[in-house]
C-alpha beads as a LAMMPS data file, in Angstrom:
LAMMPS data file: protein, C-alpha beads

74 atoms
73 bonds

1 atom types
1 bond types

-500.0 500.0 xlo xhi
-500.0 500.0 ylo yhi
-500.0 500.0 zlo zhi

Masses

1 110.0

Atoms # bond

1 1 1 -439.814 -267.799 -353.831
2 1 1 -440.773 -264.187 -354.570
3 1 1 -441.976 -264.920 -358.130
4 1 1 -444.825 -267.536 -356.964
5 1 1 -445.795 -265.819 -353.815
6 1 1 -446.217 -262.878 -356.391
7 1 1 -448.331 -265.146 -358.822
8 1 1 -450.400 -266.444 -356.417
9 1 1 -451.598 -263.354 -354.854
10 1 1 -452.055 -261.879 -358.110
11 1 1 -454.216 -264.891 -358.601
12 1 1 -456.217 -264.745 -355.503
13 1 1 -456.781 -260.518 -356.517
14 1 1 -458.097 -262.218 -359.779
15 1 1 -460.119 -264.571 -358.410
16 1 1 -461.742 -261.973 -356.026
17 1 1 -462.511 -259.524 -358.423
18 1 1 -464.128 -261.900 -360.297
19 1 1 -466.091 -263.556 -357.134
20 1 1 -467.288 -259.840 -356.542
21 1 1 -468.559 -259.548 -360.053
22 1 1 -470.543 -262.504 -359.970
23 1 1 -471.549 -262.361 -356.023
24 1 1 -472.236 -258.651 -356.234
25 1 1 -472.633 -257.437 -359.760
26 1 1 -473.878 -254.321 -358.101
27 1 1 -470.890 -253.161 -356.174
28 1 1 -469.457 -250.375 -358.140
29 1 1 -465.392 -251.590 -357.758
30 1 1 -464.339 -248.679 -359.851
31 1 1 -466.148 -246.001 -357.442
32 1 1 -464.169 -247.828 -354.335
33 1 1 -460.699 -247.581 -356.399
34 1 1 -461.802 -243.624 -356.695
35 1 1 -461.735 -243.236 -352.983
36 1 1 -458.915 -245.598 -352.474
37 1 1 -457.196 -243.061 -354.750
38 1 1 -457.596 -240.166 -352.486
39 1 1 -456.650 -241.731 -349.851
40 1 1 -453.136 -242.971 -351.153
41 1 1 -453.188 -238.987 -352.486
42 1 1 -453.087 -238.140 -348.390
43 1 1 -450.570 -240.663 -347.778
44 1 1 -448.728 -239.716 -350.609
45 1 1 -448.344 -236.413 -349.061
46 1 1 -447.551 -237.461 -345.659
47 1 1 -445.225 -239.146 -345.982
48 1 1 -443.738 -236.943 -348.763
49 1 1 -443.557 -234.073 -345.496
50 1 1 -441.757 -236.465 -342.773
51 1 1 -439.291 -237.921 -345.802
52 1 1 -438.086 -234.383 -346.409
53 1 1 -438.490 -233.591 -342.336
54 1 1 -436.028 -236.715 -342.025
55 1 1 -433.770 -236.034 -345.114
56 1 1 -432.845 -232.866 -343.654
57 1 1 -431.879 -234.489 -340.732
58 1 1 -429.745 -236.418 -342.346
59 1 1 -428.065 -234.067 -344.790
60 1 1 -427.726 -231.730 -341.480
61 1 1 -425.579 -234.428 -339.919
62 1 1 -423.236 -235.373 -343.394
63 1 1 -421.920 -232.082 -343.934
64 1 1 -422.141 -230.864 -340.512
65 1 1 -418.298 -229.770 -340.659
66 1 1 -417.483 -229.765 -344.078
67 1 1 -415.387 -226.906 -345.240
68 1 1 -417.177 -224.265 -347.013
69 1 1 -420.565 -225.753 -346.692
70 1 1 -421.069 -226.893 -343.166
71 1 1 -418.591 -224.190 -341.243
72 1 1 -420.044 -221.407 -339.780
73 1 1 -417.473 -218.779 -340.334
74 1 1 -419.849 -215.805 -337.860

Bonds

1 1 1 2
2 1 2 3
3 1 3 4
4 1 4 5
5 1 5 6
6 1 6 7
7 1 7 8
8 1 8 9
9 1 9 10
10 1 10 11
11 1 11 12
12 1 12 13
13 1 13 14
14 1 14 15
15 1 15 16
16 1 16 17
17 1 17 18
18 1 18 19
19 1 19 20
20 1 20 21
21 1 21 22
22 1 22 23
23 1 23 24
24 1 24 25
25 1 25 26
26 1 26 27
27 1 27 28
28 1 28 29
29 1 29 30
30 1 30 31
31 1 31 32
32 1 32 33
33 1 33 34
34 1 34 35
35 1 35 36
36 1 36 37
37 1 37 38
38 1 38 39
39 1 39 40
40 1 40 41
41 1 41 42
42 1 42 43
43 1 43 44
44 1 44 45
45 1 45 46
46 1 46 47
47 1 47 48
48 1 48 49
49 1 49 50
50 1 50 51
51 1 51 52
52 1 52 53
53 1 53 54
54 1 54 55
55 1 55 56
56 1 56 57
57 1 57 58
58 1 58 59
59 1 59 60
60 1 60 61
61 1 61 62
62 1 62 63
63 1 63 64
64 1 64 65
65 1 65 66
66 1 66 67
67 1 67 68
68 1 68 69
69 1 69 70
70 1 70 71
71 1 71 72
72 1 72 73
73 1 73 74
């Protein structure tokens, strides 16, 4: 089912688009993807900060142990 639930909301994307265009020929869509932009940019680095936050974590706990690596030999 995933390709036609991705066809039709590509569609309806379409279909809006163009219904702004001819609705509202003077919204500028291309100044509203600019700040959309810089927003993802933020989120972007959020979530870039807790992945590594978490991935440490993680790699803390798998070689936690390990010979060489993850013994403490003070």
């Amino acid at each position: 089912m995933a390709p036609y639930w991705s066809a039709a909301l590509n569609l309806l994307g379409l279909a809006g688009l163009l219904a702004v265009n001819v609705y509202a020929p003077d919204l500028d869509v291309a100044g509203l993807d600019a700040k959309v932009a810089g927003f993802v940019e933020v989120g972007l680095v959020v979530f870039g900060y807790i992945l590594q936050l978490l991935g440490s974590k993680v790699t803390h706990y798998a070689v936690k142990g390990l010979p060489v690596v993850g013994k403490s030999y003070s």
